[in-house]
N, C-alpha and C positions, 0 to 999 in steps of 0.2 A: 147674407149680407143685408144690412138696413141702410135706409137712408139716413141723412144726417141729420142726429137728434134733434129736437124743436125746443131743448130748455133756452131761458133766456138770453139773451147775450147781451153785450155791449157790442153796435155795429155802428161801422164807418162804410157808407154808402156811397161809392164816387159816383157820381151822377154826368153825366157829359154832357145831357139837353138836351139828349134823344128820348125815346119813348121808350124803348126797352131797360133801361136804367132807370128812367124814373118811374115803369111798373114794380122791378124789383126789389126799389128801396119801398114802395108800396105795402107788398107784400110782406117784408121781413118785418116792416111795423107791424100788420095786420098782425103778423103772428104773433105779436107778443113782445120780439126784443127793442131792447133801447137802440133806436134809430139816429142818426145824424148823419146830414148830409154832406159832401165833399165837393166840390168842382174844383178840376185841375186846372190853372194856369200854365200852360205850357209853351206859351212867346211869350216874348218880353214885347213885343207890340204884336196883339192876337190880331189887329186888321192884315195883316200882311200873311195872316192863315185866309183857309178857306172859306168862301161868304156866302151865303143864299141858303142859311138856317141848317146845315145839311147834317147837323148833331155831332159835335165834337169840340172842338177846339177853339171857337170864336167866342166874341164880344154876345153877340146874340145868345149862342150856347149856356153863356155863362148865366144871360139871364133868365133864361128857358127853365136854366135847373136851379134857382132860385126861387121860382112862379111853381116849380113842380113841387121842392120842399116846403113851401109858404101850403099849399094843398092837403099834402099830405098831412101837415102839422107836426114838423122834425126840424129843430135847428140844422142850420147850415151857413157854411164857410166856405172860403176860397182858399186853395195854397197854391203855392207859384213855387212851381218845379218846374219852370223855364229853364234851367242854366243845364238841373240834371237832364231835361228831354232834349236840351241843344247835346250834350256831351255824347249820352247813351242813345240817342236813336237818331236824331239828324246828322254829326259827324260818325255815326256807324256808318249811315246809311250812304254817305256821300265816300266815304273813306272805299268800303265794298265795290260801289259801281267800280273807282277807279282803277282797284285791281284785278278787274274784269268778273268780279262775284255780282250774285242777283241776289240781294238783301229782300225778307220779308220787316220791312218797319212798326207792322202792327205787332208780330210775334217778338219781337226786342221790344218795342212800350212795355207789354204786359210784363216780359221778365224783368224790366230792369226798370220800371216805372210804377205802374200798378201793383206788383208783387214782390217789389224791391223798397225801393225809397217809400210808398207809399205804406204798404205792411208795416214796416219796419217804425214807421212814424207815428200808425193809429196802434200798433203793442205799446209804444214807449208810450203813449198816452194813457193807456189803460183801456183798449177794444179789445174785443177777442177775437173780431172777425174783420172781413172786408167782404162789401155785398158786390158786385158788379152785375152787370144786365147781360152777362156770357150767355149762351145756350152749351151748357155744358152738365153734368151731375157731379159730386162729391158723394162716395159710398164708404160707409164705417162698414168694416170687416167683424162679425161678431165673433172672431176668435181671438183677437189681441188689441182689436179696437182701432186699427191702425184705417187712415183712409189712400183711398183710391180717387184715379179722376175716370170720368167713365163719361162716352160722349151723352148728347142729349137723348133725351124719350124718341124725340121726331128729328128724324136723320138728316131733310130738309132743311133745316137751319144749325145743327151741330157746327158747334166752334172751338170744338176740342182742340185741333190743331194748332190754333195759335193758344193754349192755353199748357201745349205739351212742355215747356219748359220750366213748368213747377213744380217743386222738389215736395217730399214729404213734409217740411217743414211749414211749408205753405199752403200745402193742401186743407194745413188742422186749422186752417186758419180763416178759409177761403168759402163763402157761401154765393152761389149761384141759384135763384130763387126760380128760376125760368128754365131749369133743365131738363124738369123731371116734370113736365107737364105738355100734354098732347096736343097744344092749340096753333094756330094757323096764323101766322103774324096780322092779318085782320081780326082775330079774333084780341089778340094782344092791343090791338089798337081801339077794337070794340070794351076792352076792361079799362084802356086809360081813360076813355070818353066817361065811361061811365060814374068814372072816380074823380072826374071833373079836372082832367089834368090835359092843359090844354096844346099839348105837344102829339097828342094820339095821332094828329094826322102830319103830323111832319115828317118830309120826307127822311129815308133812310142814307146812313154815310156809307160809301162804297170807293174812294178816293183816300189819296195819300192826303193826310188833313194839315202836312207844312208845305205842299203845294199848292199854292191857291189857287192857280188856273188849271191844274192838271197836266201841265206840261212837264213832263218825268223829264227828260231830255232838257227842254231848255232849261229847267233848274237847277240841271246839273253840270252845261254849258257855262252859267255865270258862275258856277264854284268849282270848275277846273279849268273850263277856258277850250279854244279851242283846237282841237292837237290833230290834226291832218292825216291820214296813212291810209293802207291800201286794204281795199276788199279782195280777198284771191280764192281760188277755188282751191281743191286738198292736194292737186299741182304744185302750188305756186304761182298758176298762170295769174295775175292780176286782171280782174274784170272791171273796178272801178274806185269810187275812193270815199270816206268820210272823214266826217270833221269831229270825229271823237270814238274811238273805241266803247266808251262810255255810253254811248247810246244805245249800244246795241243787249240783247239777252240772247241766250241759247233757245233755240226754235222758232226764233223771229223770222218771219217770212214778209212782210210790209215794209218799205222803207230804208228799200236795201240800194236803191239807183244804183241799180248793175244796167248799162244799158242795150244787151245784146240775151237772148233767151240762152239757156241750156244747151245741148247738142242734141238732148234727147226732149227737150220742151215741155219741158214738167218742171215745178218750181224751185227754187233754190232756198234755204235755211240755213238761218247762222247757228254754223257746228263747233266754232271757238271762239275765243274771243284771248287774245294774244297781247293783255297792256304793256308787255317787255318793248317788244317791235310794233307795238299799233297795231295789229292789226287784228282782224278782221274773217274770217276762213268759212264760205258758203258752202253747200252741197244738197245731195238731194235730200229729201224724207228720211229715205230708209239708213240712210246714215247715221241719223239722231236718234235710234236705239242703244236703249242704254240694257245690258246685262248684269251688270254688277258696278258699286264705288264704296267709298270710302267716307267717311264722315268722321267730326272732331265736336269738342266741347260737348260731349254727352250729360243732358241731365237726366234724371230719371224719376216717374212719378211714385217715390219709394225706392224699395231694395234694388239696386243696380242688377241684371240678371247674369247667371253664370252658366258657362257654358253655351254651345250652338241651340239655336230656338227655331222655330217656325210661327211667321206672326201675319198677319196684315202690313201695309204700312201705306202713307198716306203723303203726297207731295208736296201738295199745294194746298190754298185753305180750301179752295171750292173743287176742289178734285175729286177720284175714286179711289177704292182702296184695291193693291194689288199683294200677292204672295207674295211673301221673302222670306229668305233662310239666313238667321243676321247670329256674328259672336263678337263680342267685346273683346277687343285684344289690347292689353294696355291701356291708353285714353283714347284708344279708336275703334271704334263701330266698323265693320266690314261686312257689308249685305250684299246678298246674289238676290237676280229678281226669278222665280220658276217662269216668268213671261217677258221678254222685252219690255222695255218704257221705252217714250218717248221726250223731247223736252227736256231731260234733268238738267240742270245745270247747279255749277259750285256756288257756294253761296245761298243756295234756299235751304229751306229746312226740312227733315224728314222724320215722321212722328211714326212710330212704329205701336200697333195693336193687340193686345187679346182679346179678340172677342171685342166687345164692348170695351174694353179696359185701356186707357193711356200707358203705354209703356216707358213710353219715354221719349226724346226727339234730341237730335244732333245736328247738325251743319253739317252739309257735303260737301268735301273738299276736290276728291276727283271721281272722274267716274270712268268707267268702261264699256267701250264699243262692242256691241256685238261681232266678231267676229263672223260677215257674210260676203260675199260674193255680189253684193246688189249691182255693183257697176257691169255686170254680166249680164242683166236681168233685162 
């Protein structure tokens, strides 16, 4: 397999006003292709996004990657895809909590934002590519030319996972100039200085970027409001009470005001989350082993696979990879784990591996308990 050839291109560079985006649209100049740059509008009033420079979404941002393109020496433009990032990824994301799923919002931007609306708008212009500042690779297969998505060089920053939900279509389209290079995000921040671009040292975004304060819960309080019911253990017994189902995720152990300890005085974890009845259903640890679920909306990076496989697979963006024995039945993905998980819950996403190789990723809809005895224990 080769990498992805270096003829010329026409690229559209969405730049966000971070420093990893504005090295890569750097470099895809450097190399040779016609560059131009992109910043996304994505609020229709970006002050009421996140503020203190943190590279995304703001007023600041916008002008970060302005200063970054003006450097570089590559036109650039703004486009306001406010309406499609309110539809596809803020009421996703609000619509999810409420029926007790745990949405990743960065992994829906990229499918339905960056590799969607945005793709779709720099081909109808006449691009051939889209650059982003991913840590990811694109690999051309030299037996039919077809590509692959394949995580980074350095493992350490790989962000394959939110990248698992594009198809082959978008693969051929998709240039990640920072994937396949061995450097140390100072070192990245030591090539932006050097290229006179002066975001090198701004801080990194780690935050939902249409929450401004970071308050995942109260953001989600003023856009459902708020709806009373009971915390109980796998009884029924009611231990205590909140003020939204919505707040809570699967393996949340913080922020539970249960106000009485355990029996056995070890900590309590939310093992359901019930938006029918409100509620709420705590237990211990060993509870929250997951052996095997179920997932839906399967994309695949390429040919859909046939038949039972044996892959990696991957839960979260900053997570590890664990064994699974996974077969496509219909529109639905059904994996066993060789090891217990911990944590899973419905609603997140699950990217499954070869080796190196993005296989694909799905939404998990339900999942199953290991069948144990821990209450014995």
């Amino acid at each position: 397999m080769t990498q992805t050839p270096h003829r010329p291109l026409r690229v559209l560079a969405a730049m966000s006003g971070g420093v990893d985006s504005a090295v890569a649209a750097a470099r895809a100049a450097e190399a040779g292709h016609d560059v131009t740059g992109v910043h996304l509008a994505l609020s229709a009033n970006p002050q009421s996004f996140r503020t203190g420079a943190r590279g995304c979404c703001t007023i600041e941002d916008s002008r970060d990657a302005r200063r970054a393109a003006d450097v570089i020496g590559i036109p650039f433009y703004v486009w306001d895809l406010a309406e499609r990032f309110r539809e596809d990824v803020v009421e996703d994301f609000v619509s999810e909590y409420e029926a007790g799923r745990t949405p990743n919002p960065c992994l829906r931007c990229n499918e339905k934002i960056k590799f969607a609306a945005l793709l779709d708008k720099a081909l109808a212009l006449g691009f051939d590519a889209v650059c982003t500042g991913h840590y990811a690779t694109v690999v051309v297969r030299e037996d039919d030319g077809t590509r692959e998505l394949h995580r980074a060089s350095d493992m350490a920053k790989d962000q394959s996972y939110v990248l698992g939900v594009l198809d082959e279509r978008q693969l051929a389209h998709a240039m990640f100039p920072l994937g396949d290079t061995l450097t140390t995000k100072d070192e990245i921040r030591a090539e932006a200085e050097r290229r006179g671009l002066a975001v090198a040292k701004k801080p990194d975004s780690h935050d939902i970027c249409f929450i401004a304060d970071g308050d995942t819960q109260g953001f989600l309080a003023k856009r459902l409001g708020k709806a009373e019911g009971d915390i109980v253990d796998e009884s029924g017994t009611r231990l205590g009470s909140h003020d939204g189902a919505y707040g809570f995720t699967i393996g949340q152990r913080k922020g539970l005001r249960i106000g009485h300890p355990a029996a056995d005085g070890k900590p309590r974890y939310v093992l359901d989350i019930s938006p029918v009845d409100n509620t709420v259903t705590v237990g211990p640890a060993e509870a929250l082993e997951v052996s095997a679920l179920t997932a839906i909306k399967p994309r695949w990076c390429g040919t859909a696979p046939s038949g039972p496989g044996t892959y990696t697979a991957q839960l979260r963006a900053h997570g590890g990879e664990t064994e699974v024995s996974a077969e496509l039945e219909g529109d639905e993905l059904r994996v066993s784990f060789t090891e217990p998980v911990r944590g899973v819950a419905p609603g997140q996403a699950i990217v499954l591996y070869d080796g190196t190789r993005v296989v694909g990723s799905a939404t998990i809809a339900t999942t199953t308990r290991r069948a144990a005895d821990y209450a014995a224990k």
